[in-house]
C-alpha positions, 0 to 999 in steps of 0.5 A: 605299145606303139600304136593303137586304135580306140573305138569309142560308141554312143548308142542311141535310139535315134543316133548311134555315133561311133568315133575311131581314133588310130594312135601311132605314137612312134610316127606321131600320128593321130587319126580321126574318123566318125561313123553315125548310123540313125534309128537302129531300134523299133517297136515290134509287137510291144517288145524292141527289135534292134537293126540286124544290118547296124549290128553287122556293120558295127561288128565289121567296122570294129573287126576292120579295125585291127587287132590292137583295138579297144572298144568302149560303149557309154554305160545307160542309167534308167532315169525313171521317166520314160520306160520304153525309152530306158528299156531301148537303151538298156537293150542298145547297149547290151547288145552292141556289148555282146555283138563286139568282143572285149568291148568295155562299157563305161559309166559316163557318169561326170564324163564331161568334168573328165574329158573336157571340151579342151581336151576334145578341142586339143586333140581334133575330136570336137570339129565333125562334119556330120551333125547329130541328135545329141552330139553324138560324136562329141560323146563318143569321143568322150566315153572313148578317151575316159575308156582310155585314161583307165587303162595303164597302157592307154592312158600313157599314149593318150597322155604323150599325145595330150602333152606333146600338143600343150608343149608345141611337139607336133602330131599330125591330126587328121579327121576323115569320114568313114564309111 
């Protein structure tokens, strides 16, 4: 596999971050572009209702992609204190899941002691133009790199990349904004 493109999602009540990244590991080439969509749920009628046009659009922006994506979505854990809260985020995640095909949902339990802020600093995926709630971006750069270290194939491109940069080969890193 020469190249790929990785998707990663942070759903969230009041900031949803997307960050996609294009490997091309032939060339050298690592591009980055963030994607933030803002207050995707409501309350109606005692129940959640999530933006159909944020669903349409993340379905696209994903299908656009190309046909070598892998798209991973941080995992939610109920914390208990807040029932309406856990109860949006479940469905968040659930139906962005459901809405983007052979999506993966990943625990972001520990997710910061396995994709550190150097490793996010090393590869340009910490330095965004458009602020969040949450650093949104930050933790959808995150959840897509642990996504990736899970996979054979992907972890190979991800770990040539890694490497080629502590050792001084150049990639080409480039970040752009995405609408």
């Amino acid at each position: 596999m020469d190249a790929v493109s990785l998707i990663g999602v942070d759903p969230g009540i009041v900031d949803t971050g997307v960050v996609w990244v294009r490997l091309d590991r032939k060339n050298k080439i690592m591009h980055a572009q963030p994607k933030v969509w803002r207050n995707v749920t409501r309350r109606v009628k005692g129940g959640i209702e999530i933006d159909q046009q944020f669903l349409d659009e993340i379905e696209w922006y994903v299908q656009y992609s190309g046909q070598e994506t892998r798209t991973f979505i941080e995992g939610y854990r109920n914390r208990g204190r807040n029932p309406g809260q856990d109860q949006k985020m479940t469905m968040l995640v659930q139906t962005i899941h459901r809405v983007i095909p052979r999506s993966q949902v990943v625990d972001n339990t520990g997710v910061k002691n396995v994709v550190t802020d150097a490793t996010l600093g090393l590869l340009g995926l910490n330095n965004w133009d458009i602020a969040t709630n949450h650093s949104d971006l930050d933790s959808a750069a995150r959840i897509l790199l642990k996504g990736a270290y899970q996979d054979e194939d992907l972890n190979s491109i991800v770990a040539d990349v890694v490497r080629d940069r502590l050792e001084g080969r150049s990639w080409t890193l480039t970040n752009s904004p995405r609408s």
